[in-house]
C-alpha positions as CSV (number, residue, x, y, z in Angstrom):
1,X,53.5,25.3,26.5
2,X,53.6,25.8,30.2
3,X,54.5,23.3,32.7
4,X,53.4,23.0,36.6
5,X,54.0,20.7,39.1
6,X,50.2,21.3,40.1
7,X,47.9,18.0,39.9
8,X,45.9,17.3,37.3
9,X,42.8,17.6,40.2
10,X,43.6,21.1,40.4
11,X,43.4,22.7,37.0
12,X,40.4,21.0,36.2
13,X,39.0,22.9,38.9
14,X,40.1,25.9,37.4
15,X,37.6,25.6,34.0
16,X,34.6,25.0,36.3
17,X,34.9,28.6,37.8
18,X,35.6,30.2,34.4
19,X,32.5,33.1,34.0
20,X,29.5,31.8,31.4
21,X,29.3,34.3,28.9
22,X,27.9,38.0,29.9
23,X,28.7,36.5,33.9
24,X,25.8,37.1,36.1
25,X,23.9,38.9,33.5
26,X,22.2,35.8,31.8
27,X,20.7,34.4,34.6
28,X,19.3,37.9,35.1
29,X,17.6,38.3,31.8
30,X,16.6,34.5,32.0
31,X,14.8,35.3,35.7
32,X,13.4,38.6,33.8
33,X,11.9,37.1,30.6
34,X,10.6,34.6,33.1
35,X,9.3,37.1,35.2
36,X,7.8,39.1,32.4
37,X,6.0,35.8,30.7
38,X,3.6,35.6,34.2
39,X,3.4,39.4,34.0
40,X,1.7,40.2,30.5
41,X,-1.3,38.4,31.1
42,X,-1.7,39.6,34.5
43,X,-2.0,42.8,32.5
44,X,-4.3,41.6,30.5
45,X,-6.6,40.2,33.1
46,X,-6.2,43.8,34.5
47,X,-6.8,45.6,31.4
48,X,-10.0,43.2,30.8
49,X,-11.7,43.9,34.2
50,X,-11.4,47.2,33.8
51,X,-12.3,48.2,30.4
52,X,-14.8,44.7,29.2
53,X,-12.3,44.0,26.2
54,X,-9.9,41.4,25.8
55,X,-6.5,42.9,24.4
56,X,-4.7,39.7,22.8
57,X,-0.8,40.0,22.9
58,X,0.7,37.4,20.5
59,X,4.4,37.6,19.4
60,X,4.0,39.5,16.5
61,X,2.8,42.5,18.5
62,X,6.0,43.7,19.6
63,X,7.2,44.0,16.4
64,X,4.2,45.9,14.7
65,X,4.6,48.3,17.1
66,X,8.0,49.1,15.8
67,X,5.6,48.6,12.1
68,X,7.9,46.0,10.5
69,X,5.9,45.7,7.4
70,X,6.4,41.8,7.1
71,X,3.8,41.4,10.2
72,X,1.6,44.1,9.0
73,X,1.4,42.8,5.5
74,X,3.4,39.4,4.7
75,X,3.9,38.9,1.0
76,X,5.5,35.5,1.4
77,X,5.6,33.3,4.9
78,X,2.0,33.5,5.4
79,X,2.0,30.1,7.5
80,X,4.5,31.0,10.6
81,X,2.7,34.6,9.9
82,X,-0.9,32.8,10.8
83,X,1.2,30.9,13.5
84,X,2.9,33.5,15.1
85,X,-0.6,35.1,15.7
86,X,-1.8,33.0,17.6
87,X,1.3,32.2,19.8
88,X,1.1,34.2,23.3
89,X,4.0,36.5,23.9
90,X,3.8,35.4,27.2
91,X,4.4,31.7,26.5
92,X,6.9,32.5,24.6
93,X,8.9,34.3,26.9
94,X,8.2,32.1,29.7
95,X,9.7,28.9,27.5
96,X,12.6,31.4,26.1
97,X,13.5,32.3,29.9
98,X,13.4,28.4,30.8
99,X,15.5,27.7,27.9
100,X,17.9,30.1,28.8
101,X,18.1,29.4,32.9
102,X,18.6,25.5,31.1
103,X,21.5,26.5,29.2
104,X,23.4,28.3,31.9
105,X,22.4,25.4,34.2
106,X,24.1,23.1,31.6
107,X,27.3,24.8,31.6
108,X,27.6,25.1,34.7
């Protein structure tokens, strides 16, 4: 145990510059998956003028294209299957980003 003659003002000051975790990075990848949420559909707004066809993007779509065979073909978990379908990747990132930049905010 280490004593100081330092008040008790002063190393309480010292936990509130402490680094979250990963530093600066979070509130990068928070701004990014932000970012990237207003992006995809901008994409597919693109995409749509120029070719006549809507290309849906829900969250599941990532993941079949690295063919996971639980989103090609569930065999159990067919209702958040059927839900995850029809979520938006984009949504999702944007709340994931906001929930992120909220829990850096909170630590903070």
């Amino acid at each position: 145990m280490e004593f100081t003659d330092k008040p008790v003002e002063e190393l309480r000051d010292k936990d509130r510059y402490k680094p979250v975790i990963g530093g600066s990075v979070l509130p990068l990848i928070s701004a990014l998956l932000f970012l990237l949420g207003f992006l995809i559909p901008i994409g597919q707004v693109v995409y749509f003028l120029w070719s006549g066809k809507w290309f849906p993007i829900s969250v599941l779509t990532p993941f079949e294209y690295f063919e996971f065979t639980w989103v090609s073909s569930p065999n159990s978990w067919y209702g958040i299957h059927m839900v995850l379908t029809y979520v938006p990747l984009s949504l999702s990132l944007i709340a994931i980003g906001v929930l992120v930049g909220y829990i850096i905010e909170s630590d903070q």
